[in-house]
N, C-alpha and C positions, 0 to 999 in steps of 0.2 A: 303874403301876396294878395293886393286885392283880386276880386273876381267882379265881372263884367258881365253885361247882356248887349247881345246887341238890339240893333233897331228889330228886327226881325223877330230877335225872342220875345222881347218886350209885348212887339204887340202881339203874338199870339197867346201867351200869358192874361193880357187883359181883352183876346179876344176882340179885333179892330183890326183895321187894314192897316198896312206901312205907314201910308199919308196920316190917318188919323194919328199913329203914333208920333208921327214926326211934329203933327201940330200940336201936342200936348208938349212936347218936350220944347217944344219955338215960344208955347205960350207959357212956359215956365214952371210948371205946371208937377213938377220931376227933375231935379238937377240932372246934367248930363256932362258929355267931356267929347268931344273930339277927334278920333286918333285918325289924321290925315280926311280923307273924304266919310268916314267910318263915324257913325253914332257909337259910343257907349257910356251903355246906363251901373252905375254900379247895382250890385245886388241889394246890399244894405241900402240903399235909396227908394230900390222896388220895394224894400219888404213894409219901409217906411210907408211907401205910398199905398199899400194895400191896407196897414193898419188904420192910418186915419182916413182910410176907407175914400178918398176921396174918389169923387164917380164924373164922370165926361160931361162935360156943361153942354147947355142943351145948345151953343152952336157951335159943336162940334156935328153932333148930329145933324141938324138945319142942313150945313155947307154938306154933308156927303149926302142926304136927302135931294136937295137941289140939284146936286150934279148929276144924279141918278135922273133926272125928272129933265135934263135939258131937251129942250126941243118938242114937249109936249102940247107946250100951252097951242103952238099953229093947227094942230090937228081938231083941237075946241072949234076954235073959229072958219077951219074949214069945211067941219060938219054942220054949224050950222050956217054956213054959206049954203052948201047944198041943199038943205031945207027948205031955205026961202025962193027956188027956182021950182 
């Protein structure tokens, strides 16, 4: 019988929120499978992926970088609104 991970194990295993796991596994990144609304990753896929070591391209990071950072840039420009008065 095979054995499975879910989305949940997955990314704690490599360390990452849900979303980023999900994006890895959308960008192909990691074969997966389906079952009804349910991600899973076989094991032997994961172990695959940890051997050829492959490591999260850098916009993965970027996009959870920027999300983290929404709304910041208006407080720049409001500081130094207030400056100039």
């Amino acid at each position: 019988m095979k054995e499975y991970l879910t989305l949940q194990d997955f990314a704690k295993r490599i360390i990452v929120s849900d979303q980023t796991a999900r994006r890895i596994l959308n960008a192909g990144q990691i074969p997966y499978r389906k079952m009804g609304r349910q991600y899973r990753i076989l094991v032997s896929d994961y172990k695959d992926f940890q051997q050829n070591k492959r490591s999260l391209s850098p916009s993965y990071i970027r996009q959870e970088n920027e999300a983290d950072k929404v709304g910041t840039g208006n407080s720049q420009q409001k500081d130094s609104a207030t400056e100039s008065v």
